[in-house]
C-alpha positions as CSV (number, residue, x, y, z in Angstrom):
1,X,0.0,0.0,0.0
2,X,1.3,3.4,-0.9
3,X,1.1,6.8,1.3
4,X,-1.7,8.8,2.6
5,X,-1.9,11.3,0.0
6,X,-2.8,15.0,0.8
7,X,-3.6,18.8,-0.9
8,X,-2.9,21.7,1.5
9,X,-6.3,23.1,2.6
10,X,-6.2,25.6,5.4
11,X,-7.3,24.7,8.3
12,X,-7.2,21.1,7.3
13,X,-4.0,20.4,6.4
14,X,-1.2,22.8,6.1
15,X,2.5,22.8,5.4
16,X,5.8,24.4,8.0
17,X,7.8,26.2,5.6
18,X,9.6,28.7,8.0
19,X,12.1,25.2,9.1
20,X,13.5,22.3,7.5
21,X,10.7,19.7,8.7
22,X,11.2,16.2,7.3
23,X,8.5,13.1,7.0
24,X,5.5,13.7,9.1
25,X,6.0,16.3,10.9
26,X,6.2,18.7,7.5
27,X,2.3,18.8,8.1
28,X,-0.1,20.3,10.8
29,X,-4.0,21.2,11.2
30,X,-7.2,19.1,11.9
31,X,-7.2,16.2,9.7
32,X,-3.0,15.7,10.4
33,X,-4.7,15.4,14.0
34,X,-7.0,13.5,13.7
35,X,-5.2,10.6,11.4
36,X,-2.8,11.1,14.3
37,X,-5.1,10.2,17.1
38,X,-6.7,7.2,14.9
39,X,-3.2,5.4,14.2
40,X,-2.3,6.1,17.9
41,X,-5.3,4.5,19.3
42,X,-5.7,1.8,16.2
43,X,-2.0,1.3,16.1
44,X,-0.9,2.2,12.2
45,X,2.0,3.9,11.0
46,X,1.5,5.9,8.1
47,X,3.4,8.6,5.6
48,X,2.3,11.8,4.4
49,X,3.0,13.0,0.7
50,X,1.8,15.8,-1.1
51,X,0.2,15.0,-4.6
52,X,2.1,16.1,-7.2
53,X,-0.3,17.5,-9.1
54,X,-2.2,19.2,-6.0
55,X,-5.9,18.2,-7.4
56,X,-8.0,16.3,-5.2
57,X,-9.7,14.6,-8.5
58,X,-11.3,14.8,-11.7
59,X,-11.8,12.5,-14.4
60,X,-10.6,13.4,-18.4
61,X,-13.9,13.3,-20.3
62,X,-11.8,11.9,-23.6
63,X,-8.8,9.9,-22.0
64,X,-10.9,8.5,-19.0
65,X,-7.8,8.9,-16.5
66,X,-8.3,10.5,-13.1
67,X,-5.9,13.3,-11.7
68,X,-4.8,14.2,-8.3
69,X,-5.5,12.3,-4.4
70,X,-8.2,9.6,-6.6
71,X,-5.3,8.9,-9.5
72,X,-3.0,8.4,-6.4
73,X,-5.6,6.0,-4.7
74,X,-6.3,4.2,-7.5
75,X,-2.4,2.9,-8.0
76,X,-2.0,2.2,-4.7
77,X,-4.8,0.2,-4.4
């Protein structure tokens, strides 16, 4: 199974720029939270990765293919 993939919404999940954060701790807000309290209390590890393309998800009318956190799902599947 791949990462947990994210988009930067405010308040939601946001980025540290101002310092040279690595792995998990690059991110902050409600949802970074909350996955945090689930895999505490479930007892998961997971990583966090930006999409690359920063969409959450829409599907080309003429090729099919989905963009964004759904075209990220889908491979990891």
């Amino acid at each position: 199974m791949g990462p947990p993939v994210a988009t930067q919404e405010i308040p939601y999940v946001m980025m540290h720029y101002e310092k040279n954060y690595t792995g998990n701790a690059r991110f902050y807000g409600f949802c970074v939270d909350l996955l945090e309290a689930v895999a505490r209390e479930v007892g998961f590890s997971y990583r966090l990765e930006l999409v690359p393309d920063r969409k959450y998800g829409a599907k080309d009318p003429e090729t099919g293919e989905w963009n964004g956190i759904v075209r990220e799902l889908m491979r990891h599947v």
